[in-house]
Kinemage of the C-alpha trace (Angstrom):
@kinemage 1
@onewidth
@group {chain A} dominant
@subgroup {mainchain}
@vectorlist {calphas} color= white
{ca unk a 1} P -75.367 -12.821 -28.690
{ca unk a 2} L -73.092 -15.965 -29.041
{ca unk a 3} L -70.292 -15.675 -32.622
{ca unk a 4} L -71.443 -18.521 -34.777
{ca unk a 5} L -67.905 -20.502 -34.201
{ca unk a 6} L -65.593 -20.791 -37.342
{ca unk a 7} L -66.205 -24.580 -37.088
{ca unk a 8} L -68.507 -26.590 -35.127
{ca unk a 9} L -68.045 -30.310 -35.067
{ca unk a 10} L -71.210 -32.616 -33.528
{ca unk a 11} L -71.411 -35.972 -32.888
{ca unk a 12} L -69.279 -37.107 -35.561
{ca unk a 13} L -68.665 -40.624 -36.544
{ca unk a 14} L -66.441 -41.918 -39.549
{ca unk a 15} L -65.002 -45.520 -40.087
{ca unk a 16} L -64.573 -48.395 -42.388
{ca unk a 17} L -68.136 -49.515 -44.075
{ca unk a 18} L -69.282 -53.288 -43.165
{ca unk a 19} L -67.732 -55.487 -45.686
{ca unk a 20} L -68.986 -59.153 -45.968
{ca unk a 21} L -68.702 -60.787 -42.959
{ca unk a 22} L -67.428 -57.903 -40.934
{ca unk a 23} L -69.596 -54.771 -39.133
{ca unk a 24} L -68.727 -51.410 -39.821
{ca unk a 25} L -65.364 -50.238 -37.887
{ca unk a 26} L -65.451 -46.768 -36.408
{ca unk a 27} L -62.359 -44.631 -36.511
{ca unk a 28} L -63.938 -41.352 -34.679
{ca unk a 29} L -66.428 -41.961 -32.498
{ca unk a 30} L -68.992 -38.716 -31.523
{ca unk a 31} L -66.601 -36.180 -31.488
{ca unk a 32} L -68.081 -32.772 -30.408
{ca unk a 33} L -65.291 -29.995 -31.057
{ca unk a 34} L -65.622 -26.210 -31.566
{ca unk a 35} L -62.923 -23.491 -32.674
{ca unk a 36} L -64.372 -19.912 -32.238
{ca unk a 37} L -62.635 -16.846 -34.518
{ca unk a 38} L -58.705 -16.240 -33.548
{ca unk a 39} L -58.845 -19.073 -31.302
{ca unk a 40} L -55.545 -22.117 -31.524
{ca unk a 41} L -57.533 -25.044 -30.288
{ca unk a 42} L -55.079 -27.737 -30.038
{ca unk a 43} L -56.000 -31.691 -30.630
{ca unk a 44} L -53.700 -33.709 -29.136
{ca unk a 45} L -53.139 -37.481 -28.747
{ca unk a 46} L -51.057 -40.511 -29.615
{ca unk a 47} L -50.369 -41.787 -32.742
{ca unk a 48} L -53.087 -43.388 -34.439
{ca unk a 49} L -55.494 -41.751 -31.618
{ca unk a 50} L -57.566 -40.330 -34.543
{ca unk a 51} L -55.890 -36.548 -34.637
{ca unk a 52} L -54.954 -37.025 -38.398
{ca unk a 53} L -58.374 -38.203 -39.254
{ca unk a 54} L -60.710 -35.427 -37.510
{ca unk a 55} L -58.101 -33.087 -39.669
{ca unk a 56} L -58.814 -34.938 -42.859
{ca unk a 57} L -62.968 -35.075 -42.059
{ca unk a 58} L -62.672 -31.267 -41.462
{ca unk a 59} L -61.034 -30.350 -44.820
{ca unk a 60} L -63.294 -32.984 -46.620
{ca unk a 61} L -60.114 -35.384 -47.562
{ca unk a 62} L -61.072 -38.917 -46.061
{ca unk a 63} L -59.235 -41.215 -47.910
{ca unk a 64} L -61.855 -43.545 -50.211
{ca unk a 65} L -62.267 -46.254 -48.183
{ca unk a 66} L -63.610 -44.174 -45.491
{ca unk a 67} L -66.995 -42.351 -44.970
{ca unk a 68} L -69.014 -40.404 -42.626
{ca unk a 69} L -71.463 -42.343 -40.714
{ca unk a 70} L -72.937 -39.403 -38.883
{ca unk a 71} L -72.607 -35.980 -37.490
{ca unk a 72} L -71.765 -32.299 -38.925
{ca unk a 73} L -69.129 -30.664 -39.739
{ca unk a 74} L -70.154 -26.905 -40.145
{ca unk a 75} L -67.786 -23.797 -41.292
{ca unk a 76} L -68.915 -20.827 -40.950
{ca unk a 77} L -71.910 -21.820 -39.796
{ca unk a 78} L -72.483 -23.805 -43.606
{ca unk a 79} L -72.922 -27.382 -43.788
{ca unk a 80} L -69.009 -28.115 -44.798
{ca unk a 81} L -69.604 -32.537 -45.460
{ca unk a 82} L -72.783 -31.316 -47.299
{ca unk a 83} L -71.864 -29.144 -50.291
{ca unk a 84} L -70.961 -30.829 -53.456
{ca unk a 85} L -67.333 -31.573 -54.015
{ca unk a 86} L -67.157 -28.699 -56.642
{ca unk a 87} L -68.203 -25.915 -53.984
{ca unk a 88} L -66.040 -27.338 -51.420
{ca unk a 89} L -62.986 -27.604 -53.850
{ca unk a 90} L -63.396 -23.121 -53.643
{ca unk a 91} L -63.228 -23.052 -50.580
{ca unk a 92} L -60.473 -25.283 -49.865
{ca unk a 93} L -57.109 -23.195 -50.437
{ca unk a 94} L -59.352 -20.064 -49.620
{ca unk a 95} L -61.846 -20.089 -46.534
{ca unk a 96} L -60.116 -23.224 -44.655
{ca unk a 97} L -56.055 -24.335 -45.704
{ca unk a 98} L -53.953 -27.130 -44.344
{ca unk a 99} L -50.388 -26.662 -43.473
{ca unk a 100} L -48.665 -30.068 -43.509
{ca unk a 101} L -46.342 -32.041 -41.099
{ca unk a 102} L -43.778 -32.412 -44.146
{ca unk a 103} L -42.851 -29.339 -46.363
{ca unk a 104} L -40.739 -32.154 -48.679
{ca unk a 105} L -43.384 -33.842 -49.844
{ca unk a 106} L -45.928 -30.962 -49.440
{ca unk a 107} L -44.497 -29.128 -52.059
{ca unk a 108} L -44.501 -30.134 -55.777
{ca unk a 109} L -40.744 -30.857 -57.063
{ca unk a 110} L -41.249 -29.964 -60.346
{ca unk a 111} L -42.414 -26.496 -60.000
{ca unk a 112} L -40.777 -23.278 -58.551
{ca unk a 113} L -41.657 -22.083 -55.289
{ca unk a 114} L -43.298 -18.848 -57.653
{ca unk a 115} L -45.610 -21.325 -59.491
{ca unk a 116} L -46.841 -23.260 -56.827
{ca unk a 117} L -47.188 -20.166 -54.473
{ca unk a 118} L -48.872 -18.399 -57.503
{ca unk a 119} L -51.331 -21.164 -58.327
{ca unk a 120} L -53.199 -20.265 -55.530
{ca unk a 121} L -53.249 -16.953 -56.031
{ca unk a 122} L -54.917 -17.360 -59.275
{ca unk a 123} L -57.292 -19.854 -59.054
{ca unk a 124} L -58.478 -18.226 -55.841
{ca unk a 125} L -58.208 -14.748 -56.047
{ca unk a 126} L -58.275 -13.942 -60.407
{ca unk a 127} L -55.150 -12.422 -60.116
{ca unk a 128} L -53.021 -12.473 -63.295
{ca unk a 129} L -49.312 -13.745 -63.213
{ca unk a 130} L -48.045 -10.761 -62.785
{ca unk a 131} L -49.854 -9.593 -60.207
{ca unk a 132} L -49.445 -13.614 -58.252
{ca unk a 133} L -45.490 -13.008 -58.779
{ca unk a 134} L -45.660 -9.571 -56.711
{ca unk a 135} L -48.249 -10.953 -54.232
{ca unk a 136} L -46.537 -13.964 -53.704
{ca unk a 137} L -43.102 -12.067 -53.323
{ca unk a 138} L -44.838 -9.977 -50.174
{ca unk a 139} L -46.079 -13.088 -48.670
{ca unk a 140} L -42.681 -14.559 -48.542
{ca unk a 141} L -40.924 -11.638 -47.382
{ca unk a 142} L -44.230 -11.476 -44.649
{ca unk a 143} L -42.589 -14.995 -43.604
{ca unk a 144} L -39.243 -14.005 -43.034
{ca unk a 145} L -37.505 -15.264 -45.992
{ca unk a 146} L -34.822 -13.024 -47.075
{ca unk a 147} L -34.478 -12.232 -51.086
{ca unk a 148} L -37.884 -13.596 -51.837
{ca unk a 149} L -38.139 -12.959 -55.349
{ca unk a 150} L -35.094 -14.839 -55.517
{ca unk a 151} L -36.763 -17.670 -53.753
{ca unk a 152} L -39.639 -17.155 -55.852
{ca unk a 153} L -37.429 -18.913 -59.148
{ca unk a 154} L -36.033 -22.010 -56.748
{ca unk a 155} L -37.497 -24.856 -56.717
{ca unk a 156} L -38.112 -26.824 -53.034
{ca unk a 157} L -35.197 -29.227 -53.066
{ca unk a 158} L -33.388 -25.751 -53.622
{ca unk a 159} L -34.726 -24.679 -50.140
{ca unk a 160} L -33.937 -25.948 -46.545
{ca unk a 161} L -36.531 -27.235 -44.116
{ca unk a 162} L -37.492 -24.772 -42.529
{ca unk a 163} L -37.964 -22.669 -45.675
{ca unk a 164} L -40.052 -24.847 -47.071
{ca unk a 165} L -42.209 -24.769 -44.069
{ca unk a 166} L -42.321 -20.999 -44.525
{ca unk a 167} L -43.339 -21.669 -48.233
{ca unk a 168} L -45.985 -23.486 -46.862
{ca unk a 169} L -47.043 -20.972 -44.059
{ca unk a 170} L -47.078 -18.341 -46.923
{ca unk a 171} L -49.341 -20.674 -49.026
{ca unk a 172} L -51.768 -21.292 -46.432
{ca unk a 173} L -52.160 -17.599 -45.692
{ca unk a 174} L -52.214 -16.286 -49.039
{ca unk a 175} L -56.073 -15.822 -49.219
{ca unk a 176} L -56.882 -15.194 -45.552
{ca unk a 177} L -58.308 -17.863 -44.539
{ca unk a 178} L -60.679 -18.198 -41.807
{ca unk a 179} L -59.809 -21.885 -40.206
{ca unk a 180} L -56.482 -23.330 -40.991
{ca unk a 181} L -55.649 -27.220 -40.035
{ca unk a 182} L -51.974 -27.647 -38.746
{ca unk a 183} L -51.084 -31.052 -38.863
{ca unk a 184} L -48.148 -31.703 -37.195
{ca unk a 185} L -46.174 -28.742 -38.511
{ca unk a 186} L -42.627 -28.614 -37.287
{ca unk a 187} L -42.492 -32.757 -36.560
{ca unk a 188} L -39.697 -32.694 -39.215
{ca unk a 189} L -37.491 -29.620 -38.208
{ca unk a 190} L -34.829 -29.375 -35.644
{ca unk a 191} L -35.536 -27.441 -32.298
{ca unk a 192} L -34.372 -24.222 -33.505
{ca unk a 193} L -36.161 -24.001 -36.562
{ca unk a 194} L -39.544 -25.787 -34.636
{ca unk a 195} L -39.536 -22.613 -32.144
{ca unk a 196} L -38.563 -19.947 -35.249
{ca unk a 197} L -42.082 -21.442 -37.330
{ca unk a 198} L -44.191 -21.622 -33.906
{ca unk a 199} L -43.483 -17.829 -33.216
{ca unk a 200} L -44.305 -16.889 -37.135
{ca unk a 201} L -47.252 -19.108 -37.377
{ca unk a 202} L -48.582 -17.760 -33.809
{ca unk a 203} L -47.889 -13.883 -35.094
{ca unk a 204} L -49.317 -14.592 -38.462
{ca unk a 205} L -52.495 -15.898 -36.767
{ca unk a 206} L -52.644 -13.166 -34.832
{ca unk a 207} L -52.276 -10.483 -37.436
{ca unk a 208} L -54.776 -12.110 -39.392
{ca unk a 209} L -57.350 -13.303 -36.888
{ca unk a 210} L -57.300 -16.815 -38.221
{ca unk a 211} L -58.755 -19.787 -36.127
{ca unk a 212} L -56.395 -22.984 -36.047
{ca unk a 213} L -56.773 -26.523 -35.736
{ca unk a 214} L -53.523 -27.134 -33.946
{ca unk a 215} L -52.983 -31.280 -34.500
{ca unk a 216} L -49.998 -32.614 -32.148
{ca unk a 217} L -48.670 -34.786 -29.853
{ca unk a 218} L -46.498 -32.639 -28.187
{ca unk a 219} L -48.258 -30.579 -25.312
{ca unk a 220} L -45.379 -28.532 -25.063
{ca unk a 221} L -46.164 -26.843 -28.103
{ca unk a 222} L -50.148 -26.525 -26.841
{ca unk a 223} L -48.421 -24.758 -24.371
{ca unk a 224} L -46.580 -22.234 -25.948
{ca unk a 225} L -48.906 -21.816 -28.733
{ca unk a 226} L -52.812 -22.741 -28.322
{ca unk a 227} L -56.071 -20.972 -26.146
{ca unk a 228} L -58.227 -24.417 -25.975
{ca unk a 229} L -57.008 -28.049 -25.969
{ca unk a 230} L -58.754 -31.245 -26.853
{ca unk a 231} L -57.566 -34.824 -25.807
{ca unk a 232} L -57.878 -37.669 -28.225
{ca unk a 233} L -58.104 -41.289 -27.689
{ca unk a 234} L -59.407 -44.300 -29.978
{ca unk a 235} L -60.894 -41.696 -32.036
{ca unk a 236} L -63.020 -39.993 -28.929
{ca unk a 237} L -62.506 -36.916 -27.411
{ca unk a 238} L -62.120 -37.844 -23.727
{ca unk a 239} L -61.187 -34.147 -22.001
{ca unk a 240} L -61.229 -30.690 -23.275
{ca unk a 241} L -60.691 -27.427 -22.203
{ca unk a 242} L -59.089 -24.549 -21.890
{ca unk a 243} L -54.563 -24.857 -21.985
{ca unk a 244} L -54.683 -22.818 -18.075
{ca unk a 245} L -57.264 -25.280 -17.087
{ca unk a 246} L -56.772 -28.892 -18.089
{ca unk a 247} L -52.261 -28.110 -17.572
{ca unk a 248} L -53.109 -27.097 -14.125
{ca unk a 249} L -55.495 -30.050 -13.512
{ca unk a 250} L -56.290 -32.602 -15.721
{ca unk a 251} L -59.316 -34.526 -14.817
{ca unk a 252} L -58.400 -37.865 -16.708
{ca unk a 253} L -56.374 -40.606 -16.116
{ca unk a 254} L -54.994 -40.714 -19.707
{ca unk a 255} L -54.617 -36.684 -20.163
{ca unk a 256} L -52.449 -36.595 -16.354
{ca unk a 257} L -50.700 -39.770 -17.808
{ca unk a 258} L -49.542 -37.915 -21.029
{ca unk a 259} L -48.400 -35.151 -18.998
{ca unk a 260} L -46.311 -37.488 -16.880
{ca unk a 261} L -44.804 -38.662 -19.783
{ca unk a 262} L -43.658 -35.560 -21.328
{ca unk a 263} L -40.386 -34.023 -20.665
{ca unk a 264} L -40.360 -30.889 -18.675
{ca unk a 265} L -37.977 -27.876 -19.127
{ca unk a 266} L -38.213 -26.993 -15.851
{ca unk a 267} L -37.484 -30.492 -14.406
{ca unk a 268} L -35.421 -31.718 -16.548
{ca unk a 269} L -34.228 -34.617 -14.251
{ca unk a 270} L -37.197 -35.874 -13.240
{ca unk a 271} L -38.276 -40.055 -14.848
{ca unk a 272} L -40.597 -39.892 -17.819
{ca unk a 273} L -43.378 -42.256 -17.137
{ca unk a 274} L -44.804 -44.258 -19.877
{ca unk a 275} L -48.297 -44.841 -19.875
{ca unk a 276} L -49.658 -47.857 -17.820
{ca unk a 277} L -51.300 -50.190 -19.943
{ca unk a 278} L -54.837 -50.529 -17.660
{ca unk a 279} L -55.229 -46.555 -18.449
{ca unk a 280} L -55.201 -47.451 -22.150
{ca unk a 281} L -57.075 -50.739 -21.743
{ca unk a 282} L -59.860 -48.805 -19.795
{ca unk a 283} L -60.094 -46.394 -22.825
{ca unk a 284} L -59.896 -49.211 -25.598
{ca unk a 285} L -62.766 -51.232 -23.001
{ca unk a 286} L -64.746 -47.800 -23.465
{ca unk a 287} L -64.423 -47.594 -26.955
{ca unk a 288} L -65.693 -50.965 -27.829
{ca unk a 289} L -68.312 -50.475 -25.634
{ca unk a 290} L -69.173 -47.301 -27.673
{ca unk a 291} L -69.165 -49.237 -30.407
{ca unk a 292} L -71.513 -52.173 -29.545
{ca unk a 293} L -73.901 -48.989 -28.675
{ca unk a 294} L -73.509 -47.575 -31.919
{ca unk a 295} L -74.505 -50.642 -34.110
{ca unk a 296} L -77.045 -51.800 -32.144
{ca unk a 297} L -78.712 -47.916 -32.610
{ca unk a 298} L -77.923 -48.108 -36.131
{ca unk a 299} L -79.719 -51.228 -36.424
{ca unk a 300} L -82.673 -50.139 -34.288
């Protein structure tokens, strides 16, 4: 018998609402994606291909001029758009966490690292503040930062990048969650630190059996890092796969043109290629197709 997957996204559809004069916009168009337990299932795309926003439906965050249209989103096998907003704040921090592309702004300025690591402890698990100050002390030293209770009285401008992002990495495992969204994670650290946080979020994951939502734009790191990759454009998912399958032969136009414009370790002479405009045209073509299709079901 088939594991219920960790999340299971069908046919989901999320835009702008028709204002007067104007038809509904899309901004994810049927997107079908499925993480099973322990998997790193990577979504990867341009900028403004819709990565962000399939991260924000999934933890339940749209901003408020957006709304679901159609489709699921299911955790754990529970109707995740569904519950009321109470419910779903529990579970947020607890069952599913988000680790952020920017640990300066992630992090409130005001508070010590203790506090805001404690917080969570708290609300989500009843612990008292002593006991938060001792758990969040071993989840600090679990991320490799020496002296933690040290760390523990600092506050984040106190810290350097890459600590921060460890803060954060601590934070998002501190309940053991089943499904955590990485958005972007080490877009604002230096090579070094970017390879340091890939190996500690990858043996974290590991240790704790936690499926990830891997959001990037960098398919070297779905390389080093994820099982299952999904490509993104204009807010559909247009190839997926497993990482052994789709690096070895892509079967799009726009997933072997992202490749060819990637730079390669082990050619590190060889021309990037940008992509040729008729392979995004085609897709953008597509898309508006889609979306005549759309409105003229939801109108039916």
């Amino acid at each position: 018998m088939t594991a219920e997957p960790v999340l299971s996204i069908e046919r989901l559809h999320v835009g702008l609402p028709a204002r007067r004069g104007t038809a509904p916009r899309l901004l994810l168009r049927g997107v079908d994606l499925s993480i099973g337990a322990g998997e790193v299932h990577a979504l990867v795309g341009e900028s403004g291909a819709g990565k962000s926003m399939v991260g924000r439906a999934v933890l339940g965050i749209l901003p408020a001029s957006v709304r679901v249209f159609d489709g699921s989103v299911r955790l754990l096998g529970h109707d995740w758009l569904g519950l009321p907003e109470t419910l779903r704040r529990k579970h947020l921090g607890s069952d599913i966490t988000l680790i952020p592309q920017d640990p300066q702004s992630a992090l409130n300025p005001a508070y010590t690292i203790g506090r805001q690591t404690g917080d969570v402890l708290r609300l989500h698990l009843g612990l008292d503040a002593a006991q938060a100050r001792e758990r969040a002390a071993q989840l600090l030293a679990a991320v490799q930062i020496r002296d933690p209770t040290q760390v523990l009285d600092q506050y984040p401008h106190e810290l350097s990048g890459g600590m921060r992002q460890r803060v954060l990495i601590a934070i998002a495992f501190a309940c053991r969650p089943k499904l955590i969204v990485a958005d972007e994670p080490t877009t604002a650290l230096d090579v070094t630190v970017q390879r340091e946080i890939l190996r500690l979020l990858r043996a974290l994951q590991r240790d704790e059996g936690a499926a990830v939502l891997f959001i990037t734009h960098n398919l070297g790191l779905v390389a080093k890092l994820c099982d299952r990759v999904s490509v993104i454009h204009s807010g559909r998912i247009v190839e997926d796969g497993t990482v052994n399958a789709i690096f070895e032969a892509p079967r799009t136009d726009y997933t072997r043109a992202l490749f060819a414009a990637t730079p390669r370790h082990d050619r590190p002479a060889a021309a990037l290629q940008p992509i040729a405009p008729p392979v995004t045209e085609a897709l953008l073509a597509e898309a508006r197709a889609y979306d005549l299709q759309w409105l003229r079901r939801q109108h039916a």
